[in-house]
C-alpha positions in Angstrom: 20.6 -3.7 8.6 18.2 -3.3 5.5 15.2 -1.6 5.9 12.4 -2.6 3.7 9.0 -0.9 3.5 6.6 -4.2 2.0 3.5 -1.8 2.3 3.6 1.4 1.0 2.0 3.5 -1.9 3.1 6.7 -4.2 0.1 6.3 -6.3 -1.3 9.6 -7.0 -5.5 11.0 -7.6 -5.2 10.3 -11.2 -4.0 6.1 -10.4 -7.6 5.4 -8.8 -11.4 6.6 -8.6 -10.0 8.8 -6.1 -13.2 10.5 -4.3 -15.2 6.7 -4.2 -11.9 5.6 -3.0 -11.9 8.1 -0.1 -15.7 7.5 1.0 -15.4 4.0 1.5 -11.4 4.3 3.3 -13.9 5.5 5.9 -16.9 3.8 4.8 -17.4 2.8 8.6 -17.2 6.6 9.4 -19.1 8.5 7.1 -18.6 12.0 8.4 -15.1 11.5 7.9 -15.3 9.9 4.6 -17.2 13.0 3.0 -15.2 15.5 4.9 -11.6 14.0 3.0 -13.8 13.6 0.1 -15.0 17.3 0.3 -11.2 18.9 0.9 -10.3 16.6 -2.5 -12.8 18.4 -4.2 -12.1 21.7 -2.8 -7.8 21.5 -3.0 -6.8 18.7 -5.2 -9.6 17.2 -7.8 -8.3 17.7 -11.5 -5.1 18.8 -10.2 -2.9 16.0 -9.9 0.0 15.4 -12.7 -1.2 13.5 -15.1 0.6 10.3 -16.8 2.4 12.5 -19.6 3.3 15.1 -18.1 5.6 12.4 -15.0 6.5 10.0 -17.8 7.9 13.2 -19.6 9.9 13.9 -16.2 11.1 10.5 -15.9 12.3 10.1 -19.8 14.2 13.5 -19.0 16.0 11.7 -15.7 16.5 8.5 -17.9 17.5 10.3 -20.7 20.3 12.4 -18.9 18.5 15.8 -20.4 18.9 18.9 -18.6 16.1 20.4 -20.4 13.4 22.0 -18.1 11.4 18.1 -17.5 14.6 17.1 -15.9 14.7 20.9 -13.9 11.2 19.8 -12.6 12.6 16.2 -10.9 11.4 16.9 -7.4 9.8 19.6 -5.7 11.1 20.1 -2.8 9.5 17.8 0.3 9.1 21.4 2.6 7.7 23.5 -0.8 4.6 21.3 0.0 4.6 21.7 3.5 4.5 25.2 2.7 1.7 24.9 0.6 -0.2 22.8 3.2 0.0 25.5 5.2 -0.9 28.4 2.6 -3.7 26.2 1.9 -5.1 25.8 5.5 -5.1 29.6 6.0 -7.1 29.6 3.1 -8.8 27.7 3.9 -8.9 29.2 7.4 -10.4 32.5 5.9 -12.5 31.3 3.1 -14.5 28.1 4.2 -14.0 27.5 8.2 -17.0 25.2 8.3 -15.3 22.7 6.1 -12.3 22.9 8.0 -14.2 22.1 11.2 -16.1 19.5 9.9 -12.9 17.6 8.8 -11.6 18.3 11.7 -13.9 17.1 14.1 -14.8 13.6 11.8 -11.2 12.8 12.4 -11.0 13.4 16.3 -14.1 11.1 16.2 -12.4 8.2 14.4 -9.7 8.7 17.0 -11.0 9.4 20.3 -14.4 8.4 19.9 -17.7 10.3 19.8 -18.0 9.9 23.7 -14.8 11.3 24.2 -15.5 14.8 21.7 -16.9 16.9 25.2 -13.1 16.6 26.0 -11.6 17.9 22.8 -10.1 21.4 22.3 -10.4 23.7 19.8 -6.6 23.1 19.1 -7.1 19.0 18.8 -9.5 19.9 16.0 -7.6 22.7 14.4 -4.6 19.9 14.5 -6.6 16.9 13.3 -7.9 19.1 10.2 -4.7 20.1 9.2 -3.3 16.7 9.5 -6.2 15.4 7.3 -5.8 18.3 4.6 -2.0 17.1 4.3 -2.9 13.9 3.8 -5.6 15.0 1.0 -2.9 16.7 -0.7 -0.9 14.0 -1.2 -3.6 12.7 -3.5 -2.7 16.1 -6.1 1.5 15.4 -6.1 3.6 14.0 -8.5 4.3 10.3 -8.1 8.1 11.3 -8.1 7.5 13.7 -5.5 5.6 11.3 -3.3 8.8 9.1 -3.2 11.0 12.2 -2.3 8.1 12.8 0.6 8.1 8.7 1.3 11.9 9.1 1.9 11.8 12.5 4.2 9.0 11.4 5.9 10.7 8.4 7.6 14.4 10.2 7.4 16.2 8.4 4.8 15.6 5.0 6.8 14.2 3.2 3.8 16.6 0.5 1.5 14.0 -1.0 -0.1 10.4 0.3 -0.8 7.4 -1.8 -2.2 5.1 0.8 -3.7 1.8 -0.9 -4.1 -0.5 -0.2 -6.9 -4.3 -0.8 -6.8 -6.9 -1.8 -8.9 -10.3 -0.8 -7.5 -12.6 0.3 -10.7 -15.1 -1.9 -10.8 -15.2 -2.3 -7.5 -15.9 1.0 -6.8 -18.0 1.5 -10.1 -15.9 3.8 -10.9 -12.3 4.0 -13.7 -9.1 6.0 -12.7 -8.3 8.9 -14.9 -4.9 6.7 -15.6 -4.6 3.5 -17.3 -3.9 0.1 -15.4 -1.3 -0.3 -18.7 -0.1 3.3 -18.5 0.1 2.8 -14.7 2.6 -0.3 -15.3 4.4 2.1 -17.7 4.9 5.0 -15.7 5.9 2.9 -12.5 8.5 0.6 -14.5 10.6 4.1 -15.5 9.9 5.2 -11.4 11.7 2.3 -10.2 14.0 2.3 -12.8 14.7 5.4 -12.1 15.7 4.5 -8.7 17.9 1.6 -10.0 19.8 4.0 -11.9 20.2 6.8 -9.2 18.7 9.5 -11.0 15.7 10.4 -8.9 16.4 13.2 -7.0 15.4 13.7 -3.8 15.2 10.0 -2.3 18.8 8.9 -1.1 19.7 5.5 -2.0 16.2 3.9 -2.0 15.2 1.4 -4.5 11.6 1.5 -5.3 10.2 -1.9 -6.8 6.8 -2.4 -7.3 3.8 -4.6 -7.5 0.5 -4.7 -10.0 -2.7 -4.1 -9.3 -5.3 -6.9 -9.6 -9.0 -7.0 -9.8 -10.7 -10.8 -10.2 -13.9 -8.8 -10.7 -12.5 -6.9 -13.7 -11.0 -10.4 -15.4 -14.5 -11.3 -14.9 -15.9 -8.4 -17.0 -12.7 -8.7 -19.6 -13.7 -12.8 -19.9 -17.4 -12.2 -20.0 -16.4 -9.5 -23.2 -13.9 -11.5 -24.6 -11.4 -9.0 -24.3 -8.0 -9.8 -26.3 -6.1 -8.5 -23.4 -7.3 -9.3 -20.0 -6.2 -7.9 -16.6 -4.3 -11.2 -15.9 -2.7 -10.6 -19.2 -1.5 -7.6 -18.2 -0.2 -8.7 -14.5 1.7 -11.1 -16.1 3.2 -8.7 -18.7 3.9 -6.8 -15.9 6.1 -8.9 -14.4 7.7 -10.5 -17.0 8.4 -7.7 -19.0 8.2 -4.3 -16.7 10.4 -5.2 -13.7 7.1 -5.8 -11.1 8.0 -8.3 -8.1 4.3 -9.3 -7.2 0.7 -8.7 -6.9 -1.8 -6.6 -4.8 -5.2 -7.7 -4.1 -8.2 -6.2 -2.7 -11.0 -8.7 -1.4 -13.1 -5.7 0.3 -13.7 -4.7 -3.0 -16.5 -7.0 -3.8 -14.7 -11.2 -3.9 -13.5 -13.8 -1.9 -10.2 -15.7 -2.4 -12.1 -18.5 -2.2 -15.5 -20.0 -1.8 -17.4 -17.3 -4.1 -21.3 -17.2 -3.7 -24.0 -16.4 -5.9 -25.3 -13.1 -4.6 -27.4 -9.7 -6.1 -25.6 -9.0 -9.2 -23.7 -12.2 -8.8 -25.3 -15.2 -10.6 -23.7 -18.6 -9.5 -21.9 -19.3 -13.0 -20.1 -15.8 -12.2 -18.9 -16.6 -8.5 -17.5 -20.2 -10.0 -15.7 -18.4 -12.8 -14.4 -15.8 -9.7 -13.3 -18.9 -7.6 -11.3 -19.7 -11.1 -9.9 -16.5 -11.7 -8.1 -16.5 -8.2 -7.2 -20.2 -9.0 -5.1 -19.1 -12.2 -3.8 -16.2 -10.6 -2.3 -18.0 -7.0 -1.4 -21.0 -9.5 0.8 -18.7 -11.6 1.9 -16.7 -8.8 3.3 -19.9 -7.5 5.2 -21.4 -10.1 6.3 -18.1 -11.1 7.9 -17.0 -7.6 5.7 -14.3 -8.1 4.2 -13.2 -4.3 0.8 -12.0 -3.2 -0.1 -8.9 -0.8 -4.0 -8.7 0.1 -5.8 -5.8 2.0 -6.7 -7.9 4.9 -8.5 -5.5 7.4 -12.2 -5.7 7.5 -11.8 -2.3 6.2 -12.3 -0.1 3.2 -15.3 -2.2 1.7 -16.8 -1.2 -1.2 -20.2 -2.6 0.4 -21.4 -3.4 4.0 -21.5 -6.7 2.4 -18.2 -7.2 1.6 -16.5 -6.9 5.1 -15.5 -9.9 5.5 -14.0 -10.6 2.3 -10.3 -11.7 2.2 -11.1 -13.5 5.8 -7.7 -15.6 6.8 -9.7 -18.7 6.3 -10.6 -17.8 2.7 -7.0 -17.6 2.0 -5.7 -20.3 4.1 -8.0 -22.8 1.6 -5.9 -21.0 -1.4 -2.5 -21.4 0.4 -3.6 -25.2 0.7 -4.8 -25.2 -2.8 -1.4 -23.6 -4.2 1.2 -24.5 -1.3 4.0 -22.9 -3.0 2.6 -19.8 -2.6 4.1 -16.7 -0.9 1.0 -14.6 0.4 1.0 -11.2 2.4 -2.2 -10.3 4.7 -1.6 -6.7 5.2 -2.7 -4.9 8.0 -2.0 -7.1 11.6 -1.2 -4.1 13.0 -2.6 -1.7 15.4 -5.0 -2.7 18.5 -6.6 -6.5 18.2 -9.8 -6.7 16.7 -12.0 -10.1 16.0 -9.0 -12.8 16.6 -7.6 -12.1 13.0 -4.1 -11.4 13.9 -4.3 -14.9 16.6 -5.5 -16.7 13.5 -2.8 -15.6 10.7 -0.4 -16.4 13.6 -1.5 -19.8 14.0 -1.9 -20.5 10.5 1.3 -20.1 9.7 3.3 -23.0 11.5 1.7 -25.1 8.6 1.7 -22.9 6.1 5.5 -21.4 5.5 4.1 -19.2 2.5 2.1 -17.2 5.0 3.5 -13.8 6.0 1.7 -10.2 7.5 2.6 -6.8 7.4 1.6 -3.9 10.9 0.9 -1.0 8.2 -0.6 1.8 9.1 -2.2 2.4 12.5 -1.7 5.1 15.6 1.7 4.3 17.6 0.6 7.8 19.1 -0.8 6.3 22.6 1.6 3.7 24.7 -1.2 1.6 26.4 -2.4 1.2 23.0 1.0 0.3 22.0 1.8 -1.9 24.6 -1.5 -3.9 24.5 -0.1 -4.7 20.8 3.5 -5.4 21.7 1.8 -8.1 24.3 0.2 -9.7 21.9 3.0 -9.5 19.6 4.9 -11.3 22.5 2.6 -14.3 22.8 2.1 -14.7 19.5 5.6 -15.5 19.1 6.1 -17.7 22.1 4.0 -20.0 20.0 4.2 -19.8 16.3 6.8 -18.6 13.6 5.3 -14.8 13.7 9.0 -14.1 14.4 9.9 -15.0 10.8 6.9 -14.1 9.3 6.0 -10.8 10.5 7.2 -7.6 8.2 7.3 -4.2 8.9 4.8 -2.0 6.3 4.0 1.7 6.6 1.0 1.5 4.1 2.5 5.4 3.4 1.0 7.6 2.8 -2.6 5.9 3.9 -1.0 6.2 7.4 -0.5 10.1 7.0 -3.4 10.7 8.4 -2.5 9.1 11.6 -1.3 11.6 14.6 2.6 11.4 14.7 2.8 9.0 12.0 6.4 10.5 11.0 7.6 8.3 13.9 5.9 5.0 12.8 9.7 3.5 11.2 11.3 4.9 14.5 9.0 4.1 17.0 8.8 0.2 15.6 12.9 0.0 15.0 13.2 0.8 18.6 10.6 -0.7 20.1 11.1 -4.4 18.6 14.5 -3.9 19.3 14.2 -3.3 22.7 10.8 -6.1 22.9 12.7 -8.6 20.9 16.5 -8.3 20.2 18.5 -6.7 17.5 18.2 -10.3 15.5 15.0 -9.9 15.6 14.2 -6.5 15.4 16.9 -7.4 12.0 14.5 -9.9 10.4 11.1 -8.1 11.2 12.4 -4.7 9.7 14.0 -6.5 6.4 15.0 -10.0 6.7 11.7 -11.3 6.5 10.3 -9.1 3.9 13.7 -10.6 1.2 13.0 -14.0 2.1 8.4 -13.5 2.0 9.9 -11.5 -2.0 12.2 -14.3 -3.2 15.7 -11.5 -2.8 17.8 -13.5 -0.5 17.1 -16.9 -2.5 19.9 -16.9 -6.2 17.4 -20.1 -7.2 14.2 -17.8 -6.8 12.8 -17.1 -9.8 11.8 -13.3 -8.6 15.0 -13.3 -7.5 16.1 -13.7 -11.1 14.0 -11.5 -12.6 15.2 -8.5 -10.7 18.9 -9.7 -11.3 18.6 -9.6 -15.1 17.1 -6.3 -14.8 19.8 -4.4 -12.4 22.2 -6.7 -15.4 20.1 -4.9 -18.0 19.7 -1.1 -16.5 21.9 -0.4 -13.7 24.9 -2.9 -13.1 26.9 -0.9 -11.4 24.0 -0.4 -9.0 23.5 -4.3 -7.7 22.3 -3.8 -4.4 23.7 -5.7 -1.3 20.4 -7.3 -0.2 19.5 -8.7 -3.8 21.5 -12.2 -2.5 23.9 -13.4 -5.7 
């Protein structure tokens, strides 16, 4: 059985405006949000590797050196642990208050403020720990954060689909990294991979996809850049080994039906409602497929929370039917009808797919309330062959016991749905929603001439010849 993980992220603090990014992940908690933001400042701001100093790593792998680049491959997944922990009794001894605050924002999120009377001192002690690992993350190398990807969910993973963002304007904000140097750094990671020279990570195969921003092709069209953020997506691809696109409607625009609004005149919102037009038309005759953030979550603006509603991209889909489009996120407990109405959508639209990533599979009622739904959803649409499992790692870190999330799904499904099933849902799906199990598809093709090119000795299995 392949295991492919279609939602996942090794980005590090220096691939996005990292401390707007980590107010408005929990823009709908606020304590929480300036507590992660305030253990950033405190452990990890100006800290994380920078672009030369990985790409000088990875050209020491590529280049077979043994020099002291190549020495420096991977640090060990349980050195970090260690220094979590060194870090926490610091922090323990030095600032307490901080580590309470975190601490208790987080139990919040889970439990809920009426349920805090019933916490224990350890619950908080746990939960700020939990949320100080997941901060430091943010400061690793982006080769490391594969080697903690792969120990994480115990060498489980075939296939991962690391997912890079593209948030700056946005957020109003610009990542210390480069979209451009971002493409650069991640094409030698996943070749890298290709070639079995990362250390640390088993047999996975890392393959990503580009970051896209309409709002930035906006501001590049409005200045008459010479290249453009679609220019780059496209070179991407093409050129750097990239097997699709990642969106982010929270940030501030709609897939479709764009509205004039503050900052916004209407001439702007048309040209927006283009800008997704060129993208989703190239997408589809290129085989190239979509992932959106589909939550009503992490938006930039209260404004923005229903951006990237399934209705605003079933109206693309319809526009662009060839079209193979990711809402990420239908995991987790059942909120607003969106998962009921991606399910339904997708009997007439066979682009349509969804990922679970990242959400608690800590508490069983919670879990089985989810598993239900899963069940009737299935009993009347083609969720079966749709639905993909993502881990949104390491955005899930935070959650309690998310080391178990691969586990906990692989034999749950299984036991919910049958091994066929459980087959599709934990990799079948996710080759057939990227193009891999189809010789005639043109991603398909791509990758091919690129294992040809770099590595073809390494052809995997699931890359269908």
């Amino acid at each position: 059985m392949t295991v492919v993980d279609i939602h996942c992220h090794v980005f590090n603090a220096d691939d996005l405006p990292v401390r707007g990014f980590l107010h408005r992940v929990h823009l709908h908690n606020a304590p929480l949000g300036a507590a992660a933001a305030g253990l950033l400042d405190r452990v990890v701001q100006g800290f994380a590797p920078g672009f030369a100093r990985d790409m000088a790593r990875l050209d020491a792998l590529l280049g077979g050196e043994v020099g002291p680049d190549a020495a420096q491959a991977a640090q060990a997944s349980q050195d970090f642990e260690a220094d979590v922990e060194r870090t926490f009794i610091l922090l323990q001894a030095t600032d307490p208050d901080l580590l309470a605050h975190a601490g208790t924002a987080l139990v919040a999120e889970e439990a809920g403020v009426g349920a805090l009377g019933q916490v224990s001192l350890s619950d908080v002690l746990d939960a700020s720990k939990r949320l100080l690992r997941w901060v430091m993350l943010f400061g690793r190398s982006r080769l490391d954060l594969v080697a903690n990807l792969v120990r994480d969910f115990d060498n489980q993973l075939d296939l991962a689909i690391p997912l890079l963002v593209d948030l700056g304007t946005g957020l109003g904000d610009v990542a210390t990294t480069t979209g451009r140097q971002q493409v650069e750094l991640f094409e030698k990671l996943s070749r890298a991979t290709m070639r079995g020279v990362l250390p640390d990570v088993g047999d996975v195969r890392l393959h990503p996809f580009v970051g896209f921003d309409p709002l930035s092709e906006l501001r590049a069209r409005r200045a008459d850049a010479i290249e453009k953020p679609l220019d780059l997506v496209r070179t991407a691809v093409a050129e750097y080994g990239f097997v699709g696109v990642k969106v982010y409607p929270p940030m501030g625009w709609r897939p479709t039906g764009n509205r004039e609004r503050p900052g916004l005149p209407r001439e702007d919102a048309d040209e927006l409602d283009r800008i997704v037009h060129d993208l989703a038309e190239w997408c589809a005759a290129d085989d190239v497929p979509i992932t959106a953030h589909s939550a009503d979550t992490n938006y930039a603006d209260p404004t923005y929370q229903e951006f990237g509603s399934p209705e605003e991209w079933l109206a693309l889909l319809d526009a662009h039917p060839g079209l193979r489009l990711n809402l990420g996120h239908f995991g987790g407990v059942p909120t607003g009808g969106r998962p009921q109405r991606i399910a339904a959508a997708m009997a007439m639209r066979p682009g349509l797919y969804a990922d679970i990533g990242n959400h608690g599979v800590g508490d069983e009622a919670e879990l089985q309330a989810y598993f239900d739904m899963l069940a009737a959803l299935m009993s009347t649409s083609d969720l079966a062959e749709r639905l993909m499992y993502g881990s949104d790692w390491y955005m899930v870190a935070a959650q309690k016991g998310y080391q178990a999330f691969l586990q906990t799904y692989r034999t749950r499904y299984t036991e919910e749905f049958g091994a066929d099933r459980a087959a599709g849902f934990l990799g079948g799906n996710a080759l057939s929603f990227l193009g891999f199990d189809d010789p005639a598809n043109l991603n398909n093709r791509r990758l091919t001439a690129r294992y040809q090119r770099f590595a073809p000795e390494n052809l995997p299995n699931w890359l269908k010849q």
